[in-house]
N, C-alpha and C positions, 0 to 999 in steps of 0.2 A: 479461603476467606474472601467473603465480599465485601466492598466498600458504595458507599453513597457518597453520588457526585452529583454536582451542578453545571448546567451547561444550557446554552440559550440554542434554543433550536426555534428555527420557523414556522409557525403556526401549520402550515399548508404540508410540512415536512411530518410533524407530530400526528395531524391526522391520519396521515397515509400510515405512519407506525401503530398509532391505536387501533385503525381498520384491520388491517394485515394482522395485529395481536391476536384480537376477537376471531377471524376468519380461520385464523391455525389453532385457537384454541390457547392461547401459549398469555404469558404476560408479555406486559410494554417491555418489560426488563429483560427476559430472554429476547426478544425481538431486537433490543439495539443492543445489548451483547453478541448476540451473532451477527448481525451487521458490522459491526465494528471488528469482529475478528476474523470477519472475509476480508474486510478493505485491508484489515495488518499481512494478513498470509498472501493476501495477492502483492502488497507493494514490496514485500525483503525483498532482499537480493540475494544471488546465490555466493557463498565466498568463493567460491574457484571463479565465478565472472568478475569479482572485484580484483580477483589477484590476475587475473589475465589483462585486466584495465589498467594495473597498477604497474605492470610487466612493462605495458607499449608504452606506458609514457615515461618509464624511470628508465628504459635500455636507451631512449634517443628523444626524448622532451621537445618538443617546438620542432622535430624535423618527421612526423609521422605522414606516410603517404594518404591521399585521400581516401582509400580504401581500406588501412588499418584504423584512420577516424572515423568512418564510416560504423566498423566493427565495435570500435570503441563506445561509442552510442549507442549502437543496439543491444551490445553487451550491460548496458547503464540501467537496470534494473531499479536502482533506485530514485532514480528521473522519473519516473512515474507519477 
């Protein structure tokens, strides 16, 4: 099921999707569907990196060496 949305997008943004549309042959609508659904699947997180995050700071809270914070942040998939 699709739905129609509204959303204010910058002029200078919209052309580049109208361009890009024409050029692949595609509509505006696939063009910022797929867009949008690269930007979702690249920003999740992984749950085994949420639970290893959730791990180091629930075994010893406020006492994590700098190099488990260190992990802890790269592990932060959804800080993106």
């Amino acid at each position: 099921m699709k739905r129609k949305v509204g959303a204010l997008i910058e002029d200078k943004v919209m052309r580049r999707a109208k361009r890009r549309a024409v050029e692949e042959g595609r509509s505006l609508s696939q063009v910022i569907q797929n867009a949008l659904l690269r930007y979702l699947d690249e920003s999740e997180s992984h749950p085994e990196d949420r639970e290893k995050a959730y791990a180091a700071f629930c075994s010893h809270p406020l006492k994590l060496t700098p190099g488990e914070f260190r992990q802890v942040l790269e592990d932060d998939q959804w800080n993106r």
